[in-house]
Wavefront OBJ file of the C-alpha trace (Angstrom):
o trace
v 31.950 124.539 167.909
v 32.697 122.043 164.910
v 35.333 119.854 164.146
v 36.783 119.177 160.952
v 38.067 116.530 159.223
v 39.027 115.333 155.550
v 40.329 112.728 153.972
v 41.893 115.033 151.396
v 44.369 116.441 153.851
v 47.044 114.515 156.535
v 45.474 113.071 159.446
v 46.168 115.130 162.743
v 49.407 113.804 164.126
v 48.884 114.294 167.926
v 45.377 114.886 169.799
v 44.251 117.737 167.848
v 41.711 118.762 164.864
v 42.499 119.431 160.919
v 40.673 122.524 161.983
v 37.217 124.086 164.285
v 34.552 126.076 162.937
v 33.124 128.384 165.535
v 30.048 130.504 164.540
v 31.091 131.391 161.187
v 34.998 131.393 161.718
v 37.059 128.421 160.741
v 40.728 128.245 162.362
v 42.908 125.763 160.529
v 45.406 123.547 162.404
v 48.864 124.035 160.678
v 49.763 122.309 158.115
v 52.871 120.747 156.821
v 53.811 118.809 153.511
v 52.777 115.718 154.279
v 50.129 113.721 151.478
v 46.818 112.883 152.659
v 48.335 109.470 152.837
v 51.150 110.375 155.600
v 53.734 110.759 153.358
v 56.485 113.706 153.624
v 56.748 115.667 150.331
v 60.500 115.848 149.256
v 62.058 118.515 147.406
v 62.311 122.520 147.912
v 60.770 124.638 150.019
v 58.259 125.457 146.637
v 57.488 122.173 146.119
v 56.849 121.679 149.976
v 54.681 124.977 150.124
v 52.828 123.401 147.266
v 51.907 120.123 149.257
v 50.742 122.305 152.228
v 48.616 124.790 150.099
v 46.669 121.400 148.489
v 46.286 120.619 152.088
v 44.653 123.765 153.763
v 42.296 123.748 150.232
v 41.367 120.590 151.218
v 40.626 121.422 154.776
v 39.010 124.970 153.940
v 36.926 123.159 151.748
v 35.863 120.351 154.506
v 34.760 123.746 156.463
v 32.905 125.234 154.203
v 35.491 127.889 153.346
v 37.903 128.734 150.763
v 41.472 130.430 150.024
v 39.004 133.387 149.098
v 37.411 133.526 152.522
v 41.170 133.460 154.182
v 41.620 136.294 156.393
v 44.649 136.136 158.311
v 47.683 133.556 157.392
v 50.191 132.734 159.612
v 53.478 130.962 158.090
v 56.149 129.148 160.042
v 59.604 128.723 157.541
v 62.699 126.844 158.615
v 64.821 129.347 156.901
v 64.353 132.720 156.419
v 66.633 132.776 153.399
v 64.082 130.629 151.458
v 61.179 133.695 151.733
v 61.719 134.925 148.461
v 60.574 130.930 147.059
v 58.162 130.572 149.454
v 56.853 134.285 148.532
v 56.540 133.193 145.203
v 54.288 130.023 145.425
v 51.855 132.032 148.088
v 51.701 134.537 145.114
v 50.304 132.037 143.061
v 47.688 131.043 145.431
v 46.778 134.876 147.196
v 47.232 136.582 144.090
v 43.924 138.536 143.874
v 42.880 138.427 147.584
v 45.787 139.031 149.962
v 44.958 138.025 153.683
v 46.966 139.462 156.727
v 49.606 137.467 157.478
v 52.736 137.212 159.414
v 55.597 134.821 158.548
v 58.155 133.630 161.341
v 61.401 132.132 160.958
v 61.531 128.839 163.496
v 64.124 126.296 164.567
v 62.505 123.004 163.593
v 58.808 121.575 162.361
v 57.307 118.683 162.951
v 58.511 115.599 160.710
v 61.750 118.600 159.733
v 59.476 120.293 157.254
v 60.628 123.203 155.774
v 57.316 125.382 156.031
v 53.858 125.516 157.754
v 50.990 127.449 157.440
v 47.707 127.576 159.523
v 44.832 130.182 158.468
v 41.382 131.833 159.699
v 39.279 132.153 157.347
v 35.137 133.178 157.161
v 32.644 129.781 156.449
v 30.563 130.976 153.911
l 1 2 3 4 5 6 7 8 9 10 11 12 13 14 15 16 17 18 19 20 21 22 23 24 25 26 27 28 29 30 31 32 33 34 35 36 37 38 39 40 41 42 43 44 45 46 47 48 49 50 51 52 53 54 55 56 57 58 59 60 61 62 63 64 65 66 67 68 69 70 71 72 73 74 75 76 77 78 79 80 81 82 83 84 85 86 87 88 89 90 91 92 93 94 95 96 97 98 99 100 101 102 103 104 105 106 107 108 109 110 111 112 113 114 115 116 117 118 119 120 121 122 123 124
């Protein structure tokens, strides 16, 4: 078992990993819109799914995996009436390759993000 860590991507928050890579399976922690510098992205719920997609790149990469080695995605929105937006920037990223993936509506993120997404996804 391997942690992982990047610069690229928001430091962990609490005691936990940016993500483990165990035998050739990497589990991402979740992640939210914050910059790799701490910093909380403002804006919609696109511009916020944006910031975390640059972030689980970043931390996929770190791994030794990639969007294209994503099996199963599992999304966390504020606000169920802002799927269709958030639909629409996942499209852009799982266009070609479409992992599993369930998406639950919650009451509140950490730092009151509007989404977050962790993945599992093959090392390569």
């Amino acid at each position: 078992m391997e942690s992982v860590h990047t610069s690229n991507a928001p430091a962990a928050i609490g005691p936990y990993s940016q993500g483990i890579v165990v035998n050739n399976l990497f589990f991402s922690s979740g992640q939210i819109p914050l910059t790799p510098e701490g910093t909380m992205v403002e804006g919609d719920i696109k511009a916020q799914t944006h910031q975390v997609f640059k972030n689980l790149k970043a931390v996929l990469d770190a791994a030794g995996a990639s969007l294209e080695t994503v099996v199963k995605a599992t999304v966390f929105i504020k606000n169920m009436d802002e799927f269709a937006q958030l639909n629409e920037v996942y499209g852009e990223y799982f266009n070609v390759h479409k992992p599993a993936r369930s998406t639950v509506e919650v009451a509140r993120l950490p730092k009151d993000a509007l989404v977050e997404i962790e993945v599992i996804a093959l090392v390569k």
